[in-house]
C-alpha positions as CSV (number, residue, x, y, z in Angstrom):
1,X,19.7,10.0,-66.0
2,X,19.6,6.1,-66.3
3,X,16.3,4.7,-66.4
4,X,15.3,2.5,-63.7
5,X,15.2,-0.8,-65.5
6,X,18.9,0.3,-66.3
7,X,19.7,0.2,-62.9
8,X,18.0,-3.1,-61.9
9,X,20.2,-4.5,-64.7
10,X,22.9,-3.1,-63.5
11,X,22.2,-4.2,-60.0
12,X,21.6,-7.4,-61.3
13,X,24.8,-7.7,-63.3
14,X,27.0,-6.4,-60.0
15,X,25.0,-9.3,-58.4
16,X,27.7,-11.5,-60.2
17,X,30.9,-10.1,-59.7
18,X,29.7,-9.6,-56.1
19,X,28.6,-12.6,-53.8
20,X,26.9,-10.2,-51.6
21,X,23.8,-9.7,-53.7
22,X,21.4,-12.4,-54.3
23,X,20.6,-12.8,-58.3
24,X,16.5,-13.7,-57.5
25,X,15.9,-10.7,-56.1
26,X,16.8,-8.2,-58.7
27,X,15.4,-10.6,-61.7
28,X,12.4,-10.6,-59.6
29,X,12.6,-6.3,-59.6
30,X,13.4,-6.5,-63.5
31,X,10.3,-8.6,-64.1
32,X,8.2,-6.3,-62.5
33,X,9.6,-3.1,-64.5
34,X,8.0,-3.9,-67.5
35,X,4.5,-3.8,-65.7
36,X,5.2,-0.4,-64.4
37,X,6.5,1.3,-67.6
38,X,5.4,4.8,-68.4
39,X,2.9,4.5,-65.3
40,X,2.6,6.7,-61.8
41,X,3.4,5.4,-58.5
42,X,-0.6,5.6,-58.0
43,X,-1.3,4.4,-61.1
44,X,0.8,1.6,-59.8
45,X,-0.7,0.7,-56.7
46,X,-3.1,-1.7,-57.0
47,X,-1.7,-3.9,-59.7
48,X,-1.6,-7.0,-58.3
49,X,0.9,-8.1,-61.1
50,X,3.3,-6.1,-60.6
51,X,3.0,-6.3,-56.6
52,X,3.4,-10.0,-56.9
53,X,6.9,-9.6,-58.4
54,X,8.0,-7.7,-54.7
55,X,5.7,-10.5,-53.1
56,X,7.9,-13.5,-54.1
57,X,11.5,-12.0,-52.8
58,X,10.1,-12.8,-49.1
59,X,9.7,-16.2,-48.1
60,X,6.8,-15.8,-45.5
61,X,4.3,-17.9,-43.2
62,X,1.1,-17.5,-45.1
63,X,-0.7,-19.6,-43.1
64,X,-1.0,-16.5,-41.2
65,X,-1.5,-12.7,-41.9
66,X,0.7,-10.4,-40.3
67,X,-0.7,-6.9,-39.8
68,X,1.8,-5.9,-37.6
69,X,5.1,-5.0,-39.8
70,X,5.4,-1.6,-37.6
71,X,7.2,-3.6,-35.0
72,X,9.4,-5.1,-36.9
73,X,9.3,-6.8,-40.6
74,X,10.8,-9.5,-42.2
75,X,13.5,-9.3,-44.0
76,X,13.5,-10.2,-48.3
77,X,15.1,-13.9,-48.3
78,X,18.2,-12.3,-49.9
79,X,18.9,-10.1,-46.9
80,X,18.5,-12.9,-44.9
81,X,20.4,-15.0,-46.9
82,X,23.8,-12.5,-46.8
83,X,23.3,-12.0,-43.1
84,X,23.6,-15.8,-42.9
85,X,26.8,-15.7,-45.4
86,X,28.8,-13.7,-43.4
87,X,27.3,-15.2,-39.9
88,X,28.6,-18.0,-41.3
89,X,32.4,-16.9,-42.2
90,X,32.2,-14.7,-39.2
91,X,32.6,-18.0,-37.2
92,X,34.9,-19.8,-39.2
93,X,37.5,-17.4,-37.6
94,X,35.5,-14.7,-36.0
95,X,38.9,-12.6,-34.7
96,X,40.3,-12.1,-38.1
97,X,37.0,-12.6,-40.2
98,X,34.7,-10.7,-38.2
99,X,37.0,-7.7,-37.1
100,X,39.7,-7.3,-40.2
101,X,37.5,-8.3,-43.0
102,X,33.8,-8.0,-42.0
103,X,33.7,-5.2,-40.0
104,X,35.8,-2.2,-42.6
105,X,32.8,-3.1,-45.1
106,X,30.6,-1.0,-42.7
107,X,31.7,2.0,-44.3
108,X,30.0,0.6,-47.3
109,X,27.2,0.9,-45.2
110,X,27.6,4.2,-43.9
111,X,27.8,5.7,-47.1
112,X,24.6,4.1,-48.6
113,X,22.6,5.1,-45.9
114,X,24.1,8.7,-45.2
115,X,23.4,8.9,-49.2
116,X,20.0,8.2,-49.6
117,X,18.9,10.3,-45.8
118,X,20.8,13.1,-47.5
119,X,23.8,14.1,-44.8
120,X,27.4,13.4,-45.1
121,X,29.0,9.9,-43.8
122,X,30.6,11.4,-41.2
123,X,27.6,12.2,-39.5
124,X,26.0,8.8,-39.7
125,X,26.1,6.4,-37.1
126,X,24.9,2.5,-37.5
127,X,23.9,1.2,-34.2
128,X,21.0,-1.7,-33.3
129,X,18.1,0.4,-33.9
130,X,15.8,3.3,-32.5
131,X,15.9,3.0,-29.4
132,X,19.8,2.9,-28.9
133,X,19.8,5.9,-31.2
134,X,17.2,7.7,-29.3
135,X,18.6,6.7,-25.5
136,X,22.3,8.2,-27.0
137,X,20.5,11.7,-27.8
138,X,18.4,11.2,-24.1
139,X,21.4,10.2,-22.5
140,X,24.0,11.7,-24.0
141,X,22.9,16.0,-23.8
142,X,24.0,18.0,-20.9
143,X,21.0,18.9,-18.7
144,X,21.3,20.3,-15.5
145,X,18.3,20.0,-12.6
146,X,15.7,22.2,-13.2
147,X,15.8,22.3,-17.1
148,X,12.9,21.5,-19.3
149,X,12.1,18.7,-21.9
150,X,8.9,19.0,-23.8
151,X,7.2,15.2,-25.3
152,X,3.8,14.2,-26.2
153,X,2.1,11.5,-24.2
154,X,2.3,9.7,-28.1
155,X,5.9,9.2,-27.9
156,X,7.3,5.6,-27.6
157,X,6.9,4.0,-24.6
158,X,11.1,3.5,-23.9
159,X,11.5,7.1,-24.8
160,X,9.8,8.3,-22.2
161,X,11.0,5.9,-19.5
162,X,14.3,7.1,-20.2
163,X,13.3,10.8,-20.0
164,X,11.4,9.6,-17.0
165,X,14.9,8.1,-15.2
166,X,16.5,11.4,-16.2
167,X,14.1,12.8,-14.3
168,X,14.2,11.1,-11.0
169,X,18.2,10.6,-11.1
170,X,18.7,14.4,-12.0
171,X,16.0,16.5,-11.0
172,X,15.1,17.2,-15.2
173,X,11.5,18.4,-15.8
174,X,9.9,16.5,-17.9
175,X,6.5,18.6,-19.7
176,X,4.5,15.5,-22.3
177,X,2.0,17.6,-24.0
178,X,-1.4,16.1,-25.4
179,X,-2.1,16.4,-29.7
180,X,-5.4,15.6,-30.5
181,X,-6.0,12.3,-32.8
182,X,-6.7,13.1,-35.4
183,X,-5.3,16.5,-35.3
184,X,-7.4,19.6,-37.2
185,X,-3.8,20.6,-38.6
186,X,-0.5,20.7,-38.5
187,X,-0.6,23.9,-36.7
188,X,-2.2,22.7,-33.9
189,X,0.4,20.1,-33.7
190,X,3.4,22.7,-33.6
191,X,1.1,25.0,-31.1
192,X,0.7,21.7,-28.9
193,X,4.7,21.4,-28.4
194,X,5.0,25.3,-28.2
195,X,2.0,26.0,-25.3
196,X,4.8,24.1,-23.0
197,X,8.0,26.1,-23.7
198,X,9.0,28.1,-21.2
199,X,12.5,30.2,-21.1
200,X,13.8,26.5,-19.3
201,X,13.0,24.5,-22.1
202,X,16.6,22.7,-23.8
203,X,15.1,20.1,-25.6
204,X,12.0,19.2,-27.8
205,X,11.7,15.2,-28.6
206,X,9.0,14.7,-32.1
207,X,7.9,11.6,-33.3
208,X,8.3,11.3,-37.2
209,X,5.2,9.2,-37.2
210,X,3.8,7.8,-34.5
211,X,3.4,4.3,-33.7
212,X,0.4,4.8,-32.0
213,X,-2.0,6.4,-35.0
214,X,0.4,6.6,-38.4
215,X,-0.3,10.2,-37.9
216,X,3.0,12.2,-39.4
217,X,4.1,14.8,-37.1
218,X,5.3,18.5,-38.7
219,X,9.2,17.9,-38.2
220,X,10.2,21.0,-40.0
221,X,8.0,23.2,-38.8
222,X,8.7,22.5,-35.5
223,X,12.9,22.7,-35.6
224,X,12.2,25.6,-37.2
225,X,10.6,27.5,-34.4
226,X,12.9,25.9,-31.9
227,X,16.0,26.5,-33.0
228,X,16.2,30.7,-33.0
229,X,15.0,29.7,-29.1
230,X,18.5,27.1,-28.7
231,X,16.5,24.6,-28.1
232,X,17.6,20.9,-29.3
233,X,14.9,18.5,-30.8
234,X,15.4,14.9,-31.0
235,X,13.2,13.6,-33.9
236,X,12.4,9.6,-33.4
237,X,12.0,8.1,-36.6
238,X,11.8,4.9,-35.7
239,X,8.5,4.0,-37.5
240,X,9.5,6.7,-41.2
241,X,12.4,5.7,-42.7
242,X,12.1,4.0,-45.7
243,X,8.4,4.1,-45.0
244,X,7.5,7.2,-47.4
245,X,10.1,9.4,-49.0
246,X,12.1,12.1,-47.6
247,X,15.6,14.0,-46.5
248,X,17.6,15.0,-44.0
249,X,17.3,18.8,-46.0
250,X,13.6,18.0,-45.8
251,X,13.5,18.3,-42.2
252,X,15.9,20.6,-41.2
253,X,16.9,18.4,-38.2
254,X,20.0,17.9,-36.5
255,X,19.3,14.9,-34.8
256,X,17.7,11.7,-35.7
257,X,17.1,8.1,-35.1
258,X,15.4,5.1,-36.4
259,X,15.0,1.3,-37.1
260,X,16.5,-0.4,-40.4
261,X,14.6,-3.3,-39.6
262,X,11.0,-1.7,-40.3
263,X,10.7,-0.6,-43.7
264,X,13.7,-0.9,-45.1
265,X,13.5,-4.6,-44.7
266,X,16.6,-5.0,-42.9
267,X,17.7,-8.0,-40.6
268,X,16.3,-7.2,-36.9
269,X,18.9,-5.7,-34.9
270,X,19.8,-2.5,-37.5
271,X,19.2,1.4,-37.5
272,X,21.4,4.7,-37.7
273,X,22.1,8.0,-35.9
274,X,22.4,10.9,-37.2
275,X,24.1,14.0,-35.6
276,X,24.9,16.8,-37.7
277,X,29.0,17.5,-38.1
278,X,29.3,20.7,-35.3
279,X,26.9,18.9,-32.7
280,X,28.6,15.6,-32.6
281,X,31.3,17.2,-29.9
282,X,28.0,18.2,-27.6
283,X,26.3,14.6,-27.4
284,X,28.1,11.8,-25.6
285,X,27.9,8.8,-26.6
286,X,25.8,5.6,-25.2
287,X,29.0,3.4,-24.3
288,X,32.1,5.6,-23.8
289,X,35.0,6.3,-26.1
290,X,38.3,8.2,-25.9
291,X,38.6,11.8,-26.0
292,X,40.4,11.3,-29.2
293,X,36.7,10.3,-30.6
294,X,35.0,13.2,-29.4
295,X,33.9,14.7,-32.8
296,X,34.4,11.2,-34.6
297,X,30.4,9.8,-35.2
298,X,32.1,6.3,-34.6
299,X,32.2,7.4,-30.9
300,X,28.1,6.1,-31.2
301,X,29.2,2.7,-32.5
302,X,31.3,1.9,-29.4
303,X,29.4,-1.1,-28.0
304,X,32.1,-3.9,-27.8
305,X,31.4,-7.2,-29.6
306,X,28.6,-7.1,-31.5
307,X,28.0,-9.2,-34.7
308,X,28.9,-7.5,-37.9
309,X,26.5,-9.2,-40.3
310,X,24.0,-7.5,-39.0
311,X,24.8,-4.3,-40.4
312,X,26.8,-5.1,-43.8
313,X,23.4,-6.5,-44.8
314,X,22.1,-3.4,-44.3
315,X,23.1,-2.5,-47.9
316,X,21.6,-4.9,-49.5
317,X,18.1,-4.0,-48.6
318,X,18.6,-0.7,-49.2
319,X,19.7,-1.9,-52.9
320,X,16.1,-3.7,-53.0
321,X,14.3,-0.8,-51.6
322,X,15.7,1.6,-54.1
323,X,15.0,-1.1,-56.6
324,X,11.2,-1.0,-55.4
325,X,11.4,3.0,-55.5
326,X,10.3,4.9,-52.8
327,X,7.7,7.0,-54.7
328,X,6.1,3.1,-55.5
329,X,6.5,2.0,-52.3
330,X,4.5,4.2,-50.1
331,X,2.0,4.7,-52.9
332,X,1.5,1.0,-52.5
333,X,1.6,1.0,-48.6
334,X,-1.3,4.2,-48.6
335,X,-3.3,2.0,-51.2
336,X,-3.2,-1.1,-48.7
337,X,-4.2,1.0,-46.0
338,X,-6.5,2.8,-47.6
339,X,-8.1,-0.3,-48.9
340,X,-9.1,-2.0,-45.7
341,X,-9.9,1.2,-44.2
342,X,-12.2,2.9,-46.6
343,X,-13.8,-1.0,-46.8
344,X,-14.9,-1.2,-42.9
345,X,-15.7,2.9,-42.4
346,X,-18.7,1.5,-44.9
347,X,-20.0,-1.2,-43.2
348,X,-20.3,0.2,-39.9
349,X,-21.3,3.6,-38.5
350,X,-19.3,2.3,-35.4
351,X,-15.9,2.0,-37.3
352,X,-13.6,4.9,-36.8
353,X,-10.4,5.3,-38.1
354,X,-8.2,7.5,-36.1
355,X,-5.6,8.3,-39.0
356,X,-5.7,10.9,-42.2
357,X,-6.7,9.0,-45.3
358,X,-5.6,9.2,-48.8
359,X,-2.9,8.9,-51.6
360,X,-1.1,12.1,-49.8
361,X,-1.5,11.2,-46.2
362,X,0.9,9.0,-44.2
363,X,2.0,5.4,-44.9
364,X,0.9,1.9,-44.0
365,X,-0.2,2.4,-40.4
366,X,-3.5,3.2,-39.2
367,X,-5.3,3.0,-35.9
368,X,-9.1,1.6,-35.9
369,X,-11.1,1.7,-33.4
370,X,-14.8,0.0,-33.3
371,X,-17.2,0.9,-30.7
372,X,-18.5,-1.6,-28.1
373,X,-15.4,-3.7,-29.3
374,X,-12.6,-4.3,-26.6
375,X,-9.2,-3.8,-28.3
376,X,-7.5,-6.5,-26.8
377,X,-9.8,-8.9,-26.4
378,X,-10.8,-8.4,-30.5
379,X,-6.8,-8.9,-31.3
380,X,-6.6,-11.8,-29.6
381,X,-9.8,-13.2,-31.3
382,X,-8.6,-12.1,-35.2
383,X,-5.1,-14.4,-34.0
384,X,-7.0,-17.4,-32.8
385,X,-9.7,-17.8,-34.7
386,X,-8.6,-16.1,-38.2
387,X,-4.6,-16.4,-37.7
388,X,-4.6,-12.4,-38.7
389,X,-1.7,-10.7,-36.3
390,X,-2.7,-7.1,-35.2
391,X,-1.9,-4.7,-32.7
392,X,-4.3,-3.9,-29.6
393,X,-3.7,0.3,-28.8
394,X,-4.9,1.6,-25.6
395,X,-3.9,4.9,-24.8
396,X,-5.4,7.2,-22.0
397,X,-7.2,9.1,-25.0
398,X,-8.1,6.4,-27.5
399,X,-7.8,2.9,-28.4
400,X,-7.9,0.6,-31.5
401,X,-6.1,-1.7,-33.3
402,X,-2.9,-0.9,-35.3
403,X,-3.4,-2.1,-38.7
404,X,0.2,-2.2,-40.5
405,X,0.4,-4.1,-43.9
406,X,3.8,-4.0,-45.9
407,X,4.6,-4.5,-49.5
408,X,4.3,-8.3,-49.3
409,X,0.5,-8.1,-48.3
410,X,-2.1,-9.2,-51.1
411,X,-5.4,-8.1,-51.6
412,X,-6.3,-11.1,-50.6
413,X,-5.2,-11.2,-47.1
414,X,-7.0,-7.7,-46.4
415,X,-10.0,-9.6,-47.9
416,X,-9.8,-12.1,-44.9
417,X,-9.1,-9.6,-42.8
418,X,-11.8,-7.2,-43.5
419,X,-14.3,-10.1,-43.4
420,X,-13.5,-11.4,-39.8
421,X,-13.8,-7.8,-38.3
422,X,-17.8,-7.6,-40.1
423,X,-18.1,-11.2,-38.5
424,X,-16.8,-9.5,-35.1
425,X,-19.7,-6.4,-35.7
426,X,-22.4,-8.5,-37.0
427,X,-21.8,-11.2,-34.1
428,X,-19.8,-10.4,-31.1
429,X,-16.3,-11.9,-30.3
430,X,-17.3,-14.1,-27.3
């Protein structure tokens, strides 16, 4: 098996004979190797030396610091910069350059990402991100009136306006289901879902992780006990891919969707779909197609003119995340999260942090919440006065701020960030 500084060279090396790579990038991953020789992924973590290596491939605003890389993330300057390429000699004929040269090299794409999820290309769609993925599963299975759909009030917002208009177009029942936060278990997770099947029940839509808490939901066990009951589940992974390591095998699923532009770095406007092979025929797709495309997952990427760059970059940072390593990666993100975390839960009695803990649990996103603190109101005063981007959470059954750092955050900037939250104990916000 080749080593992994064997493959950055080798990455870097097909950087020249292919103008789609960007050299920096991959001598900044080869300069890192040597630091991480012969150590663990935890070991790993919180070596700022070696982190700084990942640090430099984005070109970022550090005047501010952005806590917020669940929405959406930047992109490493070398994505950006092959987006830009081929935005660039898109235009200079977009008909032929676009459409005959630009667009075929999606397969390219297809194939990476249907590699590393662990399902065959033909059952991997590349659409915009996880919502278009999610609204073709919501959309797209035959439901007649009366039959049953079982959510969490946790799942994305969009989600569940678009099980909502299902609802009040076609008479659908719609069940959302309430999981404790934390949860005890994953057990009383799967028994949450479960305690509203009923023999009408056709479809089950999870959360991966939701991107409310950063709590990981029990995929597997869940399709598990649906499926001898024919009932579909939808897994939204908008907020896991690329985030912390994992399979399509490891689930068991036969449907999911998510963003590229999260945590694998990609330029905004990317995801996938994936449908396993013998259920492709059973979900329509979004935008229509011809009857010739019925079990052809193309059918999903039927959205008329759309720009191509988008996607063929998607490659790219999937190069530079397997670069990173995955095991590296989320062992990083848990330290980061853990770091600011475990930092305020001991200055304050009222600091509570509404997400497991720990080298094992999760990734980067965490929920805090601080009594006597207004959510909003403390967001808004971390961006004004300390330039620190956040995320205000108020749900019917708890509220905090979203605290999501990324692989380009420093020790440093959770240092400021830690500090202005014991200014916000010690003296108020107003």
């Amino acid at each position: 098996m080749p080593s992994r500084r064997s493959f950055l060279r080798a990455a870097t090396g097909a950087a020249v004979a292919l103008p789609t790579f960007a050299r920096d990038a991959f001598a900044l991953l080869d300069r890192a190797a040597p630091l991480a020789a012969g150590r663990s992924p935890r070991a790993l973590a919180d070596d700022e030396a070696y982190w700084s290596h990942i640090q430099r491939a984005f070109d970022l605003d550090r005047t501010m610091i952005n806590l917020n890389n669940g929405g959406v993330s930047p992109a490493p300057t070398h994505v950006l910069d092959q987006m830009i390429r081929d935005l660039r000699f898109s235009n200079e004929l977009p008909v032929d350059h676009m459409w005959r040269i630009l667009q075929p090299r999606m397969e390219a794409t297809r194939r990476d990402l249907a590699r590393d999820f662990g399902c065959a290309p033909e059952e991997m769609a590349v659409v915009r991100n996880a919502s278009e993925a999610m609204e073709t599963m919501i959309l797209g299975c035959d439901l007649r009136r009366g039959d049953e759909v079982v959510v969490t009030n946790q799942n994305y917002g969009r989600m569940l306006t678009t099980w909502d208009q299902r609802a009040r177009r076609e008479g659908i029942v719609v069940k959302a289901v309430s999981v404790p936060v934390p949860p005890r278990d994953d057990r009383q997770v799967v028994d949450a879902f479960f305690s509203a099947v009923t023999p009408r029940t056709r479809v089950i839509e999870v959360t991966h992780i939701t991107n409310l808490t950063g709590q990981v939901f029990p995929v597997r066990a869940i399709v598990e006990r649906a499926r001898p009951l024919g009932i579909q589940v939808f897994v939204d992974g908008a907020h896991a891919y690329a985030h912390f390591p994992f399979t399509r095998d490891d689930l068991g699923c036969d449907y999911y969707g998510t963003s590229l532009h999260k945590w694998l770095f990609a330029p905004i406007g990317a995801g996938f779909l994936y449908v396993r092979r013998e259920r492709i025929p059973q979900l329509w797709p979004l935008m229509a197609a011809p009857k010739e495309m019925d079990a052809d997952i193309r059918k999903y990427e039927e959205i008329g003119t759309h720009p191509q760059a988008n996607f063929n970059a998607v490659s790219v940072a999937l190069a530079f995340h397997r670069g990173i390593g995955a095991d590296r990666k989320v062992a990083r993100l848990r330290w980061l999260r853990d770091h600011w975390a475990t930092a305020l839960l001991a200055e304050d009695a009222r600091v509570k942090v509404l997400t497991p803990l720990g080298p094992e649990a999760g990734g980067a996103i965490a929920l805090v919440h601080v009594d006597g603190l207004d959510p909003a109101k403390l967001a808004g005063w971390l961006y004004d006065r300390h330039r620190i981007v956040v995320t205000p959470i108020v749900h019917a059954e708890f509220s905090g701020l979203r605290i999501t750092p990324s692989v380009y955050t420093t020790r440093d900037e959770l240092a400021v960030f830690v500090d202005a939250m014991r200014m916000a104990m010690r003296r108020g916000i107003a």
